[in-house]
N, C-alpha and C positions, 0 to 999 in steps of 0.2 A: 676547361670546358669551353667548345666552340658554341656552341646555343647560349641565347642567354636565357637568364633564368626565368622571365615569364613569360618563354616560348619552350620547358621543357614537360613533358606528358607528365604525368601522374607514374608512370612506370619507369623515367628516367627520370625523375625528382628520387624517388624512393632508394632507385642505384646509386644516384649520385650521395645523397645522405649517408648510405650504407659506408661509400667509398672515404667521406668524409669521416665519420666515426672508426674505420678501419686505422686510418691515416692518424688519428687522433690517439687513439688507445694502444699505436706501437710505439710511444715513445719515442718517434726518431728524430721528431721535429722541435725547432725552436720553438721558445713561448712565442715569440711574434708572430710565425708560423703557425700554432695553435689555436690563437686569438684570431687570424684573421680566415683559418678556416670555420671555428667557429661561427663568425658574422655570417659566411655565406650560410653556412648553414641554416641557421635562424631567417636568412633571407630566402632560401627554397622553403623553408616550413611557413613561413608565413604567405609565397607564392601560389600556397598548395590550399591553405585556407580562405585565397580570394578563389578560386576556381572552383 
């Protein structure tokens, strides 16, 4: 992701999660890999609740 995350819209927070959970629910990735898309995750969802 070039943007960071408390400069992304409300429409490209929402893609990006989407992208996140896609990436999470194919199995292709390590746990480590997992866990630390996870954190962004949680970090655009809380981005989106200061806004």
């Amino acid at each position: 992701m070039s943007k960071k995350i408390e400069n992304l819209s409300f429409e490209e927070s929402l893609n990006y999660l989407d992208s996140i959970i896609k990436e999470l629910e194919s199995n292709d990735i390590t746990l480590e890999e997992s866990l630390k898309k996870y954190e962004e995750g949680i970090a655009v969802a809380r981005s989106n609740q200061k806004n």
